[in-house]
N, CA, C and O atoms as a GROMACS GRO file, in nm:
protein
  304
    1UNK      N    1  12.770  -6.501   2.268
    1UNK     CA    2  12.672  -6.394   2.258
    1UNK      C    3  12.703  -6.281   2.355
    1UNK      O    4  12.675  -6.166   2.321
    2UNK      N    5  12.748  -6.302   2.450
    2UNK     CA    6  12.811  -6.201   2.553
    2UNK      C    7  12.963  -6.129   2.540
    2UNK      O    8  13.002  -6.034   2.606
    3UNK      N    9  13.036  -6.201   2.435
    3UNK     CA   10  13.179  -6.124   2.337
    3UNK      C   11  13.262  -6.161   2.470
    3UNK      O   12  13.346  -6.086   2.520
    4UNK      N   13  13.224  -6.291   2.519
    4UNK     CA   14  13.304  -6.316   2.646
    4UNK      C   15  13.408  -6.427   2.571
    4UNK      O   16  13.356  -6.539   2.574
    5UNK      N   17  13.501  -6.428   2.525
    5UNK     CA   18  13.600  -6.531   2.429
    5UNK      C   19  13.718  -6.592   2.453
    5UNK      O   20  13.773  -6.696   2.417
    6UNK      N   21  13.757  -6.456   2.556
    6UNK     CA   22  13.903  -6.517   2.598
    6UNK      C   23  13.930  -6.410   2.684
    6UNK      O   24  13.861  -6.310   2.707
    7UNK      N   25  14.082  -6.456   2.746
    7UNK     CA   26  14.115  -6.385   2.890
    7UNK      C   27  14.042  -6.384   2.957
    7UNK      O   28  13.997  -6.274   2.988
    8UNK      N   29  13.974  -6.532   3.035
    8UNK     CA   30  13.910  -6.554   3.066
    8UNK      C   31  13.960  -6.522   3.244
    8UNK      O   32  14.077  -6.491   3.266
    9UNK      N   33  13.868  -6.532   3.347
    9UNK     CA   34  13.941  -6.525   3.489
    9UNK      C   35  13.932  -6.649   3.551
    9UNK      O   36  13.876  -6.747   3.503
   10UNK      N   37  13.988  -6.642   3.661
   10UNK     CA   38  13.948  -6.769   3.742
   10UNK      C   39  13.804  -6.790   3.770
   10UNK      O   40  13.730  -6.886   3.747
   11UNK      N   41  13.785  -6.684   3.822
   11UNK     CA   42  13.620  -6.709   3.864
   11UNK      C   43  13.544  -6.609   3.751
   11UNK      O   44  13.588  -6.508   3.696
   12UNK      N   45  13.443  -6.661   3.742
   12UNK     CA   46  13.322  -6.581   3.628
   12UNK      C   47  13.188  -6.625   3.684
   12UNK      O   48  13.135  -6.736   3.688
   13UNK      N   49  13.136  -6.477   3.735
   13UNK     CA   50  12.992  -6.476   3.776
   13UNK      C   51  12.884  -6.454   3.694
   13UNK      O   52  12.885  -6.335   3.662
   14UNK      N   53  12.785  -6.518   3.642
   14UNK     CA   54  12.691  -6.499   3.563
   14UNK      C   55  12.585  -6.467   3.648
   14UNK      O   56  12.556  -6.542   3.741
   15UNK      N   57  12.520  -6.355   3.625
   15UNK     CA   58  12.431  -6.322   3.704
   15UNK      C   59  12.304  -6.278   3.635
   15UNK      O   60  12.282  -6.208   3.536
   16UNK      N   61  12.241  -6.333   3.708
   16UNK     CA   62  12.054  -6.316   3.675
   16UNK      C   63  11.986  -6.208   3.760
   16UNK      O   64  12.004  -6.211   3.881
   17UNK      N   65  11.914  -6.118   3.709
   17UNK     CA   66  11.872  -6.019   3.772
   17UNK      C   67  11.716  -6.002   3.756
   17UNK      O   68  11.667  -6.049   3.653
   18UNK      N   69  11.634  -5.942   3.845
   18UNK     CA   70  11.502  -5.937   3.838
   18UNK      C   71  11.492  -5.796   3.940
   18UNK      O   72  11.577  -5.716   3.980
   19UNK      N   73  11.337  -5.812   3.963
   19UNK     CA   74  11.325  -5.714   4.009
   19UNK      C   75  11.169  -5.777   4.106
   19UNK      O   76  11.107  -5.882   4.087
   20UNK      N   77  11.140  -5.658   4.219
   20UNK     CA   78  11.014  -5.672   4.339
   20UNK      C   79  10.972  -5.536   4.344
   20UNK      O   80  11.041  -5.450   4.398
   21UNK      N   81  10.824  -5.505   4.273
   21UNK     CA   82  10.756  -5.415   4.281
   21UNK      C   83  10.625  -5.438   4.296
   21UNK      O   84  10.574  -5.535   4.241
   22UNK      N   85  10.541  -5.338   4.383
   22UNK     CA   86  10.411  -5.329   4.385
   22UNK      C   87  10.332  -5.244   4.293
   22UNK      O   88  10.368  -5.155   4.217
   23UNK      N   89  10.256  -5.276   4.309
   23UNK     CA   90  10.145  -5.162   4.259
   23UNK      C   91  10.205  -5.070   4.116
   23UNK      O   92  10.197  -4.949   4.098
   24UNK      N   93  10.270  -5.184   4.020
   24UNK     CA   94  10.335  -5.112   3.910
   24UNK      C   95  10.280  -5.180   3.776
   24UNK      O   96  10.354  -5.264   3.724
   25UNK      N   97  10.171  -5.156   3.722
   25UNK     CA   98  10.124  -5.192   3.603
   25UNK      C   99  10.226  -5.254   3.511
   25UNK      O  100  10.181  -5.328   3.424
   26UNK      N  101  10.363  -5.234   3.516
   26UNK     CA  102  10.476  -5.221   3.439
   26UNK      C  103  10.595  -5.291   3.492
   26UNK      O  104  10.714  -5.276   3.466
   27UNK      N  105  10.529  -5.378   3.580
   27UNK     CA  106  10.639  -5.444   3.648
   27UNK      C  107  10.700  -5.556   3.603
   27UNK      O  108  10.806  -5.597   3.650
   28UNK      N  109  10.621  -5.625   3.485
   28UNK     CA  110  10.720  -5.745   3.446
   28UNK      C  111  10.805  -5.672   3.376
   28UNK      O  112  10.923  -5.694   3.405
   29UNK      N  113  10.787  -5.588   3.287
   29UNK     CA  114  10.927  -5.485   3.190
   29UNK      C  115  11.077  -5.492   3.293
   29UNK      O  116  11.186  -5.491   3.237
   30UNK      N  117  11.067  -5.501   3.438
   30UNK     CA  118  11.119  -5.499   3.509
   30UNK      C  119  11.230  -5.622   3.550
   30UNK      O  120  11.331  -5.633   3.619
   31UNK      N  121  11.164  -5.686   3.483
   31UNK     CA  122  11.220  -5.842   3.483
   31UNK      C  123  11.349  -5.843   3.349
   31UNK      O  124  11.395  -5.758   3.272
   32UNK      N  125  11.375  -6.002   3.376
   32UNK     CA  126  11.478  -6.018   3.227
   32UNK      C  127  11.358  -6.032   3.111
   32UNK      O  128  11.253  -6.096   3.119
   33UNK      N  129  11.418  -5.939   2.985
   33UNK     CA  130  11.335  -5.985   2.921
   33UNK      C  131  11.364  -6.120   2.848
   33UNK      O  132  11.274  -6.176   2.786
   34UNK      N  133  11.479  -6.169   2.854
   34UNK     CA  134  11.534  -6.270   2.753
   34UNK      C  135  11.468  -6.395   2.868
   34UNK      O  136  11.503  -6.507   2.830
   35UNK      N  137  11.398  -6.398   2.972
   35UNK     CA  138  11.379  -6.516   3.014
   35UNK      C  139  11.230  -6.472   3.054
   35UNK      O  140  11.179  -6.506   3.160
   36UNK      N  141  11.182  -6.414   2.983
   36UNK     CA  142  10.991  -6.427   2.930
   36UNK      C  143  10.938  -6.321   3.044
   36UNK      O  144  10.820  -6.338   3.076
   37UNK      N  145  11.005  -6.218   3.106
   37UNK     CA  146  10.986  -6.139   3.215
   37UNK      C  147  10.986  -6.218   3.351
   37UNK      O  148  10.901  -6.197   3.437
   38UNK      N  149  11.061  -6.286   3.361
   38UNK     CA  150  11.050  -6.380   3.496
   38UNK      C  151  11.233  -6.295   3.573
   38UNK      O  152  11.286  -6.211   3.501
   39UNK      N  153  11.276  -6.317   3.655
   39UNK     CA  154  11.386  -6.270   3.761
   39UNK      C  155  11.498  -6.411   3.633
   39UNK      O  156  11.447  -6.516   3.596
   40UNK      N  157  11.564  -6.391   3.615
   40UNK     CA  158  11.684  -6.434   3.549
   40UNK      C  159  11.784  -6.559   3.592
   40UNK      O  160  11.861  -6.616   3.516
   41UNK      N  161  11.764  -6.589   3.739
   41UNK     CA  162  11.840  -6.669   3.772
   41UNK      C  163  11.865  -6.769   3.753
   41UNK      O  164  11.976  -6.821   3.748
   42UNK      N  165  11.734  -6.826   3.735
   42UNK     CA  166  11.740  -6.968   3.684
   42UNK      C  167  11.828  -6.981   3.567
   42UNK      O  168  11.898  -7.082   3.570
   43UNK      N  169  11.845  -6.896   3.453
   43UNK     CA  170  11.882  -6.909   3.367
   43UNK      C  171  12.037  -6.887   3.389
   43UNK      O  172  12.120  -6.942   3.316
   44UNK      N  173  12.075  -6.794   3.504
   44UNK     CA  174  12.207  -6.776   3.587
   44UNK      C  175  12.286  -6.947   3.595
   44UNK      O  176  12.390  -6.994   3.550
   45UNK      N  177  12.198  -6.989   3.660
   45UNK     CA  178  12.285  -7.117   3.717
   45UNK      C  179  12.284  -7.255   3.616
   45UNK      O  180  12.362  -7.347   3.640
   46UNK      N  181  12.155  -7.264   3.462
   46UNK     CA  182  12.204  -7.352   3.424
   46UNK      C  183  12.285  -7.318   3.324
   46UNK      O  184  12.332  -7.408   3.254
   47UNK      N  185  12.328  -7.134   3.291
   47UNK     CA  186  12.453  -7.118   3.238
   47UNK      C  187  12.566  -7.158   3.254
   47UNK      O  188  12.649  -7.199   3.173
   48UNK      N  189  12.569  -7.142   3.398
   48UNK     CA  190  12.742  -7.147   3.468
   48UNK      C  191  12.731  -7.319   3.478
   48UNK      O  192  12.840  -7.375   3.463
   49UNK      N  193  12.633  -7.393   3.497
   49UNK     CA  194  12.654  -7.527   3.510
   49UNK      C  195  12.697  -7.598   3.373
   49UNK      O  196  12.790  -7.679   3.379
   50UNK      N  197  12.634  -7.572   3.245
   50UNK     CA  198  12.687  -7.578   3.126
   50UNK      C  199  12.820  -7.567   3.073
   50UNK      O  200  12.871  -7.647   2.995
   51UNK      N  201  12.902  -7.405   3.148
   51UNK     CA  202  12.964  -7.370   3.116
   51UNK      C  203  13.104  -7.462   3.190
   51UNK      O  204  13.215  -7.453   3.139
   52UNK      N  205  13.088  -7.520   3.272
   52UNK     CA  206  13.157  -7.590   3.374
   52UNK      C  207  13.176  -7.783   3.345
   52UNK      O  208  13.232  -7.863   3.420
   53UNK      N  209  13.102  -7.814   3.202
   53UNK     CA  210  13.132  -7.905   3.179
   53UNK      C  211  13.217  -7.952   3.034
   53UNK      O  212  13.189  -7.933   2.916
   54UNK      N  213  13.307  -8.006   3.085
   54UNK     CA  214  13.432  -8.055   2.990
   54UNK      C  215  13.415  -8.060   2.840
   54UNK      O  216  13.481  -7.997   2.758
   55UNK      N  217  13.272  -8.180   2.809
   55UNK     CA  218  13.213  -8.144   2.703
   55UNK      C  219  13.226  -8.033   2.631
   55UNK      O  220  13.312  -8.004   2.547
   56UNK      N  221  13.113  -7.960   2.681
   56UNK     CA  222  13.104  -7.822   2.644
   56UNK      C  223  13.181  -7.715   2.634
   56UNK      O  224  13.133  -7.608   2.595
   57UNK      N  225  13.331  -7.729   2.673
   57UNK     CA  226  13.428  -7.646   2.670
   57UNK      C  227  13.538  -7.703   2.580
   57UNK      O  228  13.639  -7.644   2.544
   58UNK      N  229  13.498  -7.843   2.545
   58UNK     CA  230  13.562  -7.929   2.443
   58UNK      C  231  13.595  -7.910   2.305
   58UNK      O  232  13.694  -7.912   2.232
   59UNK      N  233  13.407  -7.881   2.295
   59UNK     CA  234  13.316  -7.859   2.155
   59UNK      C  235  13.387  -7.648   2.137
   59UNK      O  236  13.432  -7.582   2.044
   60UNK      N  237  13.354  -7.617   2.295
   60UNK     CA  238  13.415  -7.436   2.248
   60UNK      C  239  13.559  -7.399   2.218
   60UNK      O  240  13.608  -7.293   2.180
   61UNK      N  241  13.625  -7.545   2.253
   61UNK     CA  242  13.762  -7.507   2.203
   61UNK      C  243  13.796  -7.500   2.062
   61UNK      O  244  13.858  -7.421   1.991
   62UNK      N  245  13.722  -7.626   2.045
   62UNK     CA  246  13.724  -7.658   1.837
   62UNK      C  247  13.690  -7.514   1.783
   62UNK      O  248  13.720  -7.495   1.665
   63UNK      N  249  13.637  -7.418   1.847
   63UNK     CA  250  13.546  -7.366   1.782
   63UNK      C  251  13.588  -7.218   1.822
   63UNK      O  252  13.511  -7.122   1.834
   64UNK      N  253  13.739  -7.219   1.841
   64UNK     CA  254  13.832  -7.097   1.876
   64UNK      C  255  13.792  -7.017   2.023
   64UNK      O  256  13.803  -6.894   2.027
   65UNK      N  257  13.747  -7.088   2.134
   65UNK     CA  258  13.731  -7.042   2.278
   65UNK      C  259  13.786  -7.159   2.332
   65UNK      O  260  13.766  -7.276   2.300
   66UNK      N  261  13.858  -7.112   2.421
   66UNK     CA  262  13.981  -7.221   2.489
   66UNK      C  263  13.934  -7.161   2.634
   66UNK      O  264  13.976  -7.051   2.668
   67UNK      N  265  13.839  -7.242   2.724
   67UNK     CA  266  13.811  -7.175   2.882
   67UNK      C  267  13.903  -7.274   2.930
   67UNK      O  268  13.901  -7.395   2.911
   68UNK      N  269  14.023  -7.171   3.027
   68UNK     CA  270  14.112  -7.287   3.114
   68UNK      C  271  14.054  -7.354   3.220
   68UNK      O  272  13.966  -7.300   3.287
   69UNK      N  273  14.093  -7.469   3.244
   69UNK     CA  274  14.047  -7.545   3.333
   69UNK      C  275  14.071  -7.523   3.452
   69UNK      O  276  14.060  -7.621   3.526
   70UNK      N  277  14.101  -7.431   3.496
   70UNK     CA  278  14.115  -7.319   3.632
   70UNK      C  279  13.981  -7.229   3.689
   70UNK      O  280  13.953  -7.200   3.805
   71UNK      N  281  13.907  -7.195   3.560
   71UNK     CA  282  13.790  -7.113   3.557
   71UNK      C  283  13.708  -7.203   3.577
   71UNK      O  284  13.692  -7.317   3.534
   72UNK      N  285  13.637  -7.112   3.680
   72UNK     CA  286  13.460  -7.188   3.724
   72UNK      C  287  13.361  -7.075   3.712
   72UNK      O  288  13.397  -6.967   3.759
   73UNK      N  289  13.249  -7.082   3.659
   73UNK     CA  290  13.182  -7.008   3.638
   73UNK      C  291  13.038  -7.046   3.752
   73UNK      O  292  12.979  -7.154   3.751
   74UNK      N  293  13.017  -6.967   3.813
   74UNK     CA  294  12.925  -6.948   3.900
   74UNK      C  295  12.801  -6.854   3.872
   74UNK      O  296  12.791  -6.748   3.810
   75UNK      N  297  12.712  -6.932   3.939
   75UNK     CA  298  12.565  -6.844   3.905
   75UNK      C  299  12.552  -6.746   4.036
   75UNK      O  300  12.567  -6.786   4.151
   76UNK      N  301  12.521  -6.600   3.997
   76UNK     CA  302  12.510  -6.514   4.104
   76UNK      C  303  12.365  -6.431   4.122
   76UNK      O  304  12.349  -6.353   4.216
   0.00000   0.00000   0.00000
């Protein structure tokens, strides 16, 4: 979903982003929206933990994504 497929790097940071405001009627908009207006991270780290297991890079190889086993993907 991210058109991330190949040429992959050693390291790959997935990062979750949010936001800290006051007094802003409009402040969850501010947030991720794909994780219900909440700060993103959580969803950061059980990406990269997913992405980091053998399984799951097993099933993405069949399936024309080959992540080398050099790459670690980290939540940032």
């Amino acid at each position: 979903m991210m058109g991330l497929t190949d040429k992959f790097a050693p390291f790959i940071f997935i990062c979750g982003h949010g936001s800290q405001t006051q007094n802003n009627a409009y402040a969850s908009s501010m947030d991720c929206g794909a994780c219900g207006a909440h700060p993103g991270m959580s969803n950061a780290r059980i990406l990269a933990t997913i992405l980091n297991q053998k399984p799951v890079r097993l099933q993405l190889a069949q399936r024309g994504i080959s992540i080398p086993a050099q790459t670690l993907f980290m939540a940032a």
